[in-house]
C-alpha positions as CSV (number, residue, x, y, z in Angstrom):
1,X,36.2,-56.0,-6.3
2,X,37.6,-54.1,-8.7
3,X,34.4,-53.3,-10.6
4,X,33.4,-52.1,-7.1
5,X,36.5,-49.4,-7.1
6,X,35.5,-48.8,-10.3
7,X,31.9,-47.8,-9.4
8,X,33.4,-45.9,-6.1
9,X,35.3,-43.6,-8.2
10,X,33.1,-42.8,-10.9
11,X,30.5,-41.7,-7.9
12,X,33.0,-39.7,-6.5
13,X,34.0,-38.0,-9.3
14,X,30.5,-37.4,-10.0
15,X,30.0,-35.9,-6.8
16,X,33.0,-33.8,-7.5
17,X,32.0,-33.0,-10.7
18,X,28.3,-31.6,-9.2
19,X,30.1,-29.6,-6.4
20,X,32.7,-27.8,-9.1
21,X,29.5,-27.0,-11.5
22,X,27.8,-25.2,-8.4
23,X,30.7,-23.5,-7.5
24,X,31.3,-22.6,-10.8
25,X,27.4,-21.6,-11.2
26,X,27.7,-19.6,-7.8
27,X,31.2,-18.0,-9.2
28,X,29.7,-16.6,-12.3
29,X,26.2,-15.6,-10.7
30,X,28.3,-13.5,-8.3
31,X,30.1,-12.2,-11.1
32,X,27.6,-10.9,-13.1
33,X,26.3,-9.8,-9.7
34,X,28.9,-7.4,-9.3
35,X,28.0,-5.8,-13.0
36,X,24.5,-4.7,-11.0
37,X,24.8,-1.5,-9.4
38,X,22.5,1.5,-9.0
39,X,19.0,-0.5,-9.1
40,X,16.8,-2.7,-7.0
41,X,18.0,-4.5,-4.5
42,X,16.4,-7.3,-2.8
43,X,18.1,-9.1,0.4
44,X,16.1,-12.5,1.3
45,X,15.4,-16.2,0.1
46,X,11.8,-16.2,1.1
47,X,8.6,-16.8,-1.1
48,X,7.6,-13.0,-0.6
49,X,11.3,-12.1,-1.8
50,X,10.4,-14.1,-5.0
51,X,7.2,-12.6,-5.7
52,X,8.4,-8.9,-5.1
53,X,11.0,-10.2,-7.6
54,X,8.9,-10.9,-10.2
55,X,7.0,-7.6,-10.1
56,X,9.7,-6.0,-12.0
57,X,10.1,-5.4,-15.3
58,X,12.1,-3.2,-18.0
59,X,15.0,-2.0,-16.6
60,X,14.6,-2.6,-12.8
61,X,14.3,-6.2,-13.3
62,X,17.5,-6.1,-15.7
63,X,19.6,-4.4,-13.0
64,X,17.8,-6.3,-10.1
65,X,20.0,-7.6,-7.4
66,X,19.0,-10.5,-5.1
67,X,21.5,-11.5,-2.5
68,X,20.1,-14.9,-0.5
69,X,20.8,-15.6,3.0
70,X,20.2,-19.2,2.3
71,X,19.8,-21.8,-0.4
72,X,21.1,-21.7,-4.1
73,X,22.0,-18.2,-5.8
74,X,22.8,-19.5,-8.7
75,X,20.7,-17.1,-11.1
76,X,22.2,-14.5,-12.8
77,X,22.4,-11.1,-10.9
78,X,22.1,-13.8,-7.3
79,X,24.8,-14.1,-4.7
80,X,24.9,-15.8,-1.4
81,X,25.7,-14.7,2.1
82,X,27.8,-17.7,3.1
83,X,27.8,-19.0,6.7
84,X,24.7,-16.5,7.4
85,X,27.6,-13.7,7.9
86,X,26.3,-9.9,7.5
87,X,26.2,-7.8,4.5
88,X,28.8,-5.7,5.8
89,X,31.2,-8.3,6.1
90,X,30.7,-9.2,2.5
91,X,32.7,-6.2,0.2
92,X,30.3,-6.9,-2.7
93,X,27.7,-7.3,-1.0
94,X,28.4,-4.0,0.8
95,X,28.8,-2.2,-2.1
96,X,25.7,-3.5,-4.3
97,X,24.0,-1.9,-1.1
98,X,25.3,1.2,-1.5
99,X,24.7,1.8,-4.8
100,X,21.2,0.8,-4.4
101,X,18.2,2.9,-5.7
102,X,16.2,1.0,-3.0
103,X,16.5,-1.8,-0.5
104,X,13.8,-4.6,0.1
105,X,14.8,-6.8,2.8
106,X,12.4,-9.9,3.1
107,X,13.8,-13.0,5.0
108,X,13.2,-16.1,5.6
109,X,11.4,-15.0,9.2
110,X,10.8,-11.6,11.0
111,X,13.7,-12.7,12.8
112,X,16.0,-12.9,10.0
113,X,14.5,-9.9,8.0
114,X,15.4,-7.2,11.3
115,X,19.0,-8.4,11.5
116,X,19.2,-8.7,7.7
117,X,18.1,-4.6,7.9
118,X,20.3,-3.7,10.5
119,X,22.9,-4.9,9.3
120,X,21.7,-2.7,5.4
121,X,20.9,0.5,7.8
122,X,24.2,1.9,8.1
123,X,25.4,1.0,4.6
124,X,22.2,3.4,3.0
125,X,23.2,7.1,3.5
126,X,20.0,9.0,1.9
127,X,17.3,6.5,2.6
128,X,16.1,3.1,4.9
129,X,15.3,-0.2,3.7
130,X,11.8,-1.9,3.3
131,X,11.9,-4.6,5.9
132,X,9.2,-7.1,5.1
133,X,6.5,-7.8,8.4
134,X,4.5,-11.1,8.4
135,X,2.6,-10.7,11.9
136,X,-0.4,-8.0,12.2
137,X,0.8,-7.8,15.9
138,X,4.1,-6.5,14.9
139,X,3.1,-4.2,12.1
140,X,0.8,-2.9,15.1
141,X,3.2,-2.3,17.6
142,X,5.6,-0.3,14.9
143,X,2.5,2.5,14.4
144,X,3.4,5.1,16.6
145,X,0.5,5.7,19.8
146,X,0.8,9.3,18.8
147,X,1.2,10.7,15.3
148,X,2.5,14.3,14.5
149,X,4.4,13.6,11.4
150,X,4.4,10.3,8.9
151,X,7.4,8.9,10.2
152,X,10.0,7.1,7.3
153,X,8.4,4.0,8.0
154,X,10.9,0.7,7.5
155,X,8.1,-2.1,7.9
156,X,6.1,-3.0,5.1
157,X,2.8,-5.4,6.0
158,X,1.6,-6.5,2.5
159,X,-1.8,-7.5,4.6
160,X,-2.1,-3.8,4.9
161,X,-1.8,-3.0,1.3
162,X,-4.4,-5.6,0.6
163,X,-6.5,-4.5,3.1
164,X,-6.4,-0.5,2.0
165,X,-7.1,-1.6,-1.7
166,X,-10.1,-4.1,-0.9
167,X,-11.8,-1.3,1.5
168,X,-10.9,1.1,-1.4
169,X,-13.3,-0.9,-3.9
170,X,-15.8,-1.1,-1.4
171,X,-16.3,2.3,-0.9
172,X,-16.0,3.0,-4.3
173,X,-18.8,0.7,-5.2
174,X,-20.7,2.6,-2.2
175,X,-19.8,6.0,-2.6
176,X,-23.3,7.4,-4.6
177,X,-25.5,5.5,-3.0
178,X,-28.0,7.0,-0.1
179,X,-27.4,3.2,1.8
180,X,-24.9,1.3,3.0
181,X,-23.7,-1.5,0.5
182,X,-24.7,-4.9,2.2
183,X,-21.2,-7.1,2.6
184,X,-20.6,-10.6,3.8
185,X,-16.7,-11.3,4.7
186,X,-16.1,-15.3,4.3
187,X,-13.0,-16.8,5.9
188,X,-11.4,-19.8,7.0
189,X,-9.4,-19.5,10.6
190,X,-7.4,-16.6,11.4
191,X,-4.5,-15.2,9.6
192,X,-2.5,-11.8,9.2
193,X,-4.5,-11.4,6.3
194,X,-7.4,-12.0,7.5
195,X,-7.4,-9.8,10.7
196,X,-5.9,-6.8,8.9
197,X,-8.2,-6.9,5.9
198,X,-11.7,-6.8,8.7
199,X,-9.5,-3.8,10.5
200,X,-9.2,-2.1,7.3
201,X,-13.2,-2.6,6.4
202,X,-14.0,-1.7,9.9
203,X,-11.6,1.2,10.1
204,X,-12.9,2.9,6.6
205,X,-17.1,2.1,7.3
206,X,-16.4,4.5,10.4
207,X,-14.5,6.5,8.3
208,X,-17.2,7.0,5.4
209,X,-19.6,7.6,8.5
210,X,-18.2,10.6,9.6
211,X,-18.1,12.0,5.9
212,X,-21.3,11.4,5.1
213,X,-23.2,10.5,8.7
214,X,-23.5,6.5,7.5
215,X,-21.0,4.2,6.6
216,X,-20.5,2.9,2.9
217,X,-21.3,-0.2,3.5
218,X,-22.7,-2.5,6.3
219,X,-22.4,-6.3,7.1
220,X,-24.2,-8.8,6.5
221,X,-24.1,-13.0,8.6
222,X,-24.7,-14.7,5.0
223,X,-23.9,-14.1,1.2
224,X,-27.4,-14.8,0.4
225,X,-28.3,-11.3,2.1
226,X,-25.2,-9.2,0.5
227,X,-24.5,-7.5,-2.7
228,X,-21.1,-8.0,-2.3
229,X,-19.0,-10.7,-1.1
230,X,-15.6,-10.1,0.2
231,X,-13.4,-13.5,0.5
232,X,-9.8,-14.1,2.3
233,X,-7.8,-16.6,3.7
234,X,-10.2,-19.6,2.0
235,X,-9.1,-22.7,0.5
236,X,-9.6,-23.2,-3.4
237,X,-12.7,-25.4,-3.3
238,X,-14.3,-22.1,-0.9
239,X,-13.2,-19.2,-3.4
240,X,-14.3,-21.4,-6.3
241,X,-17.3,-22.1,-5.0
242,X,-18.6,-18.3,-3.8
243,X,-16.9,-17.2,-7.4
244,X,-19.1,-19.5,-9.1
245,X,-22.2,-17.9,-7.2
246,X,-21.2,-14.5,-8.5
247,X,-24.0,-13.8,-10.9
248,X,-26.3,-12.9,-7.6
249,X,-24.0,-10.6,-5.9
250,X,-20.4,-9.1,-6.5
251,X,-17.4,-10.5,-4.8
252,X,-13.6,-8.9,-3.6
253,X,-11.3,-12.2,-3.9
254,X,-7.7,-11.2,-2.0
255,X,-6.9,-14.9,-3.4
256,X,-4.2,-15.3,-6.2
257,X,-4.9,-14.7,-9.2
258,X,-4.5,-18.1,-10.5
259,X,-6.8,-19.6,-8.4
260,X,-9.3,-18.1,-9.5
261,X,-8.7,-18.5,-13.2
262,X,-9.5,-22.0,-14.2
263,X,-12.7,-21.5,-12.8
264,X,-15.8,-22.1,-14.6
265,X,-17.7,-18.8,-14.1
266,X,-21.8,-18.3,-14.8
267,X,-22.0,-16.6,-18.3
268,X,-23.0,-13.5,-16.9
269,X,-19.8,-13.1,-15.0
270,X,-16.5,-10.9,-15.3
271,X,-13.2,-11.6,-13.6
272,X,-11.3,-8.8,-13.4
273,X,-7.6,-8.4,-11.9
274,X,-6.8,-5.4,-9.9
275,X,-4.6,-3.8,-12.1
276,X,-6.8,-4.0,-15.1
277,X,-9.7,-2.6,-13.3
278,X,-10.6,1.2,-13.4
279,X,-9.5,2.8,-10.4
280,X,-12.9,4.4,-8.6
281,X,-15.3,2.2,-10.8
282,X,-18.2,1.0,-8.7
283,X,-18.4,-3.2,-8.9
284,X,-22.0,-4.4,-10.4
285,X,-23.9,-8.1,-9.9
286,X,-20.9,-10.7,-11.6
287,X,-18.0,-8.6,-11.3
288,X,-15.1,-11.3,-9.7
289,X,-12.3,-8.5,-8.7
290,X,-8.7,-10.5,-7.5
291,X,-7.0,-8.4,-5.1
292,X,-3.9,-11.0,-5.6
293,X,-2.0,-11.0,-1.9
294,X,1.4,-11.4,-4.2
295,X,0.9,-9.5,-7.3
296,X,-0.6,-6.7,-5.6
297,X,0.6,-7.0,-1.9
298,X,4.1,-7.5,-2.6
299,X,4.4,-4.8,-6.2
300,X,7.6,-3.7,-5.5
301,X,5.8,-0.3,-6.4
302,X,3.4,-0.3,-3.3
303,X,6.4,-2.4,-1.1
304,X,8.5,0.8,-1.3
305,X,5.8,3.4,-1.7
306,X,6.0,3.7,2.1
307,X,3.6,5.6,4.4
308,X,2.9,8.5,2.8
309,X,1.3,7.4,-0.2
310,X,-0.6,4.7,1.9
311,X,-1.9,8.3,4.0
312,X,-2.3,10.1,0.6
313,X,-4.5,7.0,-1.1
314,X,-6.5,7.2,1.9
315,X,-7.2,10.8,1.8
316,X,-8.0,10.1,-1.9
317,X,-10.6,8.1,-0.9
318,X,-11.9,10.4,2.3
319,X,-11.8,13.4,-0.2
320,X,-13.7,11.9,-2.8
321,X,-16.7,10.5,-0.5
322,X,-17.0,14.4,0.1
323,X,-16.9,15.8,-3.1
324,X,-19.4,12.8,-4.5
325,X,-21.7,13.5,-1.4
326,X,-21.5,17.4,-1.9
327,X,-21.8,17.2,-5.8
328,X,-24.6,14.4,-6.8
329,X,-23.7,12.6,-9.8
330,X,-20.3,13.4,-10.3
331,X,-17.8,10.4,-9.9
332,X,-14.9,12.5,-8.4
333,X,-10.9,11.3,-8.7
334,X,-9.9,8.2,-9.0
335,X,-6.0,6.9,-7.7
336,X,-3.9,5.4,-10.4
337,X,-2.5,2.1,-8.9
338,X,0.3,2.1,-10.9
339,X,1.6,5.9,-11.5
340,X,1.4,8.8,-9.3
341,X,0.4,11.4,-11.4
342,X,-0.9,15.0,-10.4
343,X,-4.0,14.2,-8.3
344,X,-1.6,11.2,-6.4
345,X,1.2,14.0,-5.8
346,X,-1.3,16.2,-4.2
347,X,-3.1,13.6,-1.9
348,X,0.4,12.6,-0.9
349,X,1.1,16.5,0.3
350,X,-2.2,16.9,1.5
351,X,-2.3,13.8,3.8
352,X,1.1,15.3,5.3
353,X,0.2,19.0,5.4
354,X,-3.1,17.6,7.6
355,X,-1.0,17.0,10.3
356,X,1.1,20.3,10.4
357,X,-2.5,22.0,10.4
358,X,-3.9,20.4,13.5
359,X,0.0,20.4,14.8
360,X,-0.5,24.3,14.4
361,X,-3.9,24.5,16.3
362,X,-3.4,22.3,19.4
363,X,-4.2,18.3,18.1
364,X,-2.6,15.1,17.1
365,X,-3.6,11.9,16.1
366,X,-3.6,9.6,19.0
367,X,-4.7,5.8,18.5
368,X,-6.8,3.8,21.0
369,X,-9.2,6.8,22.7
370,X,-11.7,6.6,19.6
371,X,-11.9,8.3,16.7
372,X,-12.9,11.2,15.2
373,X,-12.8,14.7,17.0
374,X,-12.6,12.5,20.5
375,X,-12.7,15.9,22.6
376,X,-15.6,17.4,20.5
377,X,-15.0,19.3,16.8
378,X,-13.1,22.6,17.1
379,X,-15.2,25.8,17.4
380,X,-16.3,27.3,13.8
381,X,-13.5,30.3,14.1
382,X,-10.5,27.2,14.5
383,X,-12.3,24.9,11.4
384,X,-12.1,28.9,9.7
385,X,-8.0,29.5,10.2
386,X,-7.4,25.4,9.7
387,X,-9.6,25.9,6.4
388,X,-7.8,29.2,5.2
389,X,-4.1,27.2,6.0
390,X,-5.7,24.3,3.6
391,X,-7.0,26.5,0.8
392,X,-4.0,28.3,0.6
393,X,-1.5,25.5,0.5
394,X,-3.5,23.8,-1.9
395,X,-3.2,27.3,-3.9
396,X,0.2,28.7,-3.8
397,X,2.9,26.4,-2.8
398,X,1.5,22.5,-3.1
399,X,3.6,21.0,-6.1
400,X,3.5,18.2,-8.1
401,X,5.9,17.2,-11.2
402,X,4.8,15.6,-14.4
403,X,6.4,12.6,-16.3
404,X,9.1,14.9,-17.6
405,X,10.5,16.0,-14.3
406,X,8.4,19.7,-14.5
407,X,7.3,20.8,-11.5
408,X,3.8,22.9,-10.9
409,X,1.0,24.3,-8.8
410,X,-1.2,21.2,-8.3
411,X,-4.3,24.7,-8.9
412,X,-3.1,25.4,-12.0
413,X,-5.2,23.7,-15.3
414,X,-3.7,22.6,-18.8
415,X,-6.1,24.5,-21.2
416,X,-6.6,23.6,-24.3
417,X,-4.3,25.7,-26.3
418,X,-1.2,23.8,-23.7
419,X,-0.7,26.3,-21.7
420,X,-1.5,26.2,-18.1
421,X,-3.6,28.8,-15.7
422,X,-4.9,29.4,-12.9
423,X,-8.1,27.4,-12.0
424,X,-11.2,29.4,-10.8
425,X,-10.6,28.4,-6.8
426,X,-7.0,30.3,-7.1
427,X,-8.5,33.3,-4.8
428,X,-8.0,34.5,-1.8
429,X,-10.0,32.4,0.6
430,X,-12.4,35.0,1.4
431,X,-13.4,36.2,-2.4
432,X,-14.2,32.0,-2.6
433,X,-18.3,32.0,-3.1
434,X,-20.2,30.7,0.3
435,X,-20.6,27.3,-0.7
436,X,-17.1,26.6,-1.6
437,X,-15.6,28.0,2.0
438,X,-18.2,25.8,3.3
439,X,-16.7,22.8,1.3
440,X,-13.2,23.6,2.5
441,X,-15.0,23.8,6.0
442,X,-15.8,20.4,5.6
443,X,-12.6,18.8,4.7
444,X,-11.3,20.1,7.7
445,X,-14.7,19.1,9.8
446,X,-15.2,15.4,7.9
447,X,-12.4,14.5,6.0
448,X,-9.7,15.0,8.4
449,X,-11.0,13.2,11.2
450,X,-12.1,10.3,8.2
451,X,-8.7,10.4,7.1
452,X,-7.5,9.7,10.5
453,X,-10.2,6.9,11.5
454,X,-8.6,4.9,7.7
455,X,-5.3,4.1,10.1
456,X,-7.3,3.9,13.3
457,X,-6.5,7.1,14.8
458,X,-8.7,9.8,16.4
459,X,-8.1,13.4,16.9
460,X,-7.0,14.7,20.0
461,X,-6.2,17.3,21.9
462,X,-2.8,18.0,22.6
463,X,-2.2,17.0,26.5
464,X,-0.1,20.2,28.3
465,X,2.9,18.1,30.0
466,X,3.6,18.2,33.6
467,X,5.0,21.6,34.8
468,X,4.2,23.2,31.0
């Protein structure tokens, strides 16, 4: 009996023991929490809150703050909501929130991520928090029907960013070639990921079409008649298998990245991950290119890039197809994926000034009534005045600043003596040679509507209202 009292209290004082050493854990995570202001923080307990997490480095990742909604947060720079109460009711939690540099909210469910966000909203004065979106039928219904403006979009669907950046190598495997690419897509089921990445590679072979009157690239019912294999939502055995097959055809893996490394490739093979691959560099027979759905879709980088550089990688990509199709054997831009330097800055303001053009000449962007110019191109003497607004944006007021905060004219050139000029397109739009206002005649005619097509919108338009 009394060895059995004995036992009984060490194992209560064992359990007492563990609950003061978590308490005590919790205590001096929140602690140091409360050290962390001014940087990243990131609301959320799920896998995707992780991952986004882990994308940091330097100095972000030393100021990062996670605050949990659930489970341990015992790390340092961690806290916990406790009984699932809102960040406002928390004073520290409240305050690491306003002295944010940005907010990434990604719960456990979509549930928990909107009420998680509502309840950051009010707290942020100058900005919105990114609110993590898991199903392709909400990130749907938060597009607007009719687009003017890019809205400050809250939502962030990392299927979409996967999607963009595997259409993106498509085309620029495609973009030089008088013939569609041949593709085969290989799935298992039906996922988020799946669905958006096939929008995405739909949306952008219309796209291409209307730039250069085919699409980049066509499909294909088997890998044994494609040059490049695209693969999502597969189990490992499925991605191993087509990745060892890769010295017949190229293949786009949005599979992590460590998957696919352990897998004995054919000698003649190169795995390459996304962010060691050269931005705009067309894919060849036994390239293996991981478009990693964490590492890439949930870069805290492209998580709170938001809308407009989305719009402004997209009109990269439109823009280029133009000037490779107008200019034979030229390669064109290519968009950094991990800086936004000069040509980034200016697709950004290029994607946005597109919409106060045709705002300014009667259309919007208006999703599911086709795409393209749905009610018929506008007549040469509109594509004229939208071109001269372009040409003249582009040369005397669109800015972009440089690593060291100085701000310039995206026209003017660095010459080689450091100084910078004027480039030879800095004119008035009239003294521009014939062949160059028909080039700016086309990015009206081709690359806006393309541009549009990328997010499944077509051009419309603008409907008088009743009584108006």
């Amino acid at each position: 009996m009394a060895a059995g009292l004995i036992l009984a209290l060490f194992t209560t004082f064992g359990a007492a023991t563990s609950v003061l050493l978590h308490l005590s854990r919790t205590r001096i995570a929140r602690l140091s929490t409360a050290r962390r202001r001014g940087g990243v923080v990131i609301i959320g307990s799920s896998a995707e809150a992780d991952a986004i997490a882990r994308s940091l480095d330097g100095e972000a990742r030393a100021s990062l703050v996670r605050i949990h909604e659930d489970g341990p947060a015992s790390g340092r720079g961690s806290m916990l909501l406790q009984n699932w109460q809102d960040i406002g009711d928390d004073p520290l939690a409240e305050k690491l929130v306003r002295a944010a540099t940005s907010v990434v909210v990604a719960g456990s469910s979509d549930t928990v991520s909107a009420r998680l966000a509502a309840a950051a909203r009010p707290l942020m004065r100058q900005s919105r928090p990114f609110q993590l979106v898991r199903s392709s039928d909400l990130a749907r219904a938060l597009r607007p029907s009719v687009l003017t403006t890019l809205p400050e979009a809250e939502g962030f669907h990392p299927a979409d960013n996967i999607g963009q950046l595997v259409a993106a190598a498509l085309v620029a495997h495609g973009r030089d070639r008088k013939v569609p690419v041949l593709v085969s897509f290989v799935a298992c089921g039906v996922s988020p990921l799946v669905t958006t990445i096939q929008m995405w590679l739909a949306n952008t072979s219309s796209a291409t079409n209307l730039i250069k009157g085919q699409p980049s690239f066509a499909f294909v019912p088997t890998e044994a008649e494609a040059e490049v294999c695209v693969v999502a939502g597969v189990p490992e055995r499925v991605a191993a298998e087509v990745a060892r097959q890769s010295s017949e055809r190229a293949v786009v893996a949005a599979v992590a990245a460590d998957l696919l490394g352990s897998v004995a490739l054919p000698q003649a093979s190169r795995l390459h991950k996304l962010k060691e691959w050269s931005p705009g560099s067309p894919l060849v027979r036994g390239d293996v290119l991981v478009v990693d759905p964490d590492a890439d879709g949930l870069d805290h980088r492209v998580v709170t890039d938001g809308l407009d550089v989305q719009w402004g990688r997209a009109f990269d990509d439109a823009y280029t197809s133009l000037y490779v199709a107008a200019h034979p054997g030229t390669s064109g831009s290519a968009w950094s994926v991990g800086s936004l330097g000069r040509n980034e800055q200016s697709s950004i303001a290029a994607a946005k000034y597109m919409l106060a053009v045709l705002g300014e000449h009667g259309f919007e962007l208006r999703s599911g009534t086709g795409l393209g110019w749905v009610d018929g191109p506008p007549s040469p003497e509109v594509i004229d005045r939208m071109a001269r607004m372009e040409h003249d944006e582009w040369w005397k007021r669109r800015m972009w600043t440089d690593p060291e905060g100085v701000e310039r004219r995206v026209s003017l050139r660095l010459q080689s003596d450091g100084t910078w000029h004027d480039g030879p397109h800095c004119r008035e739009f009239e003294e521009l040679d014939p062949s160059t206002r028909d080039y700016n005649h086309d990015v009206i005619a081709k690359v806006y509507p393309a541009l549009a097509a990328m997010f499944g919108y077509g051009i419309r338009r603008v409907q008088p209202t009743t009584g108006s």
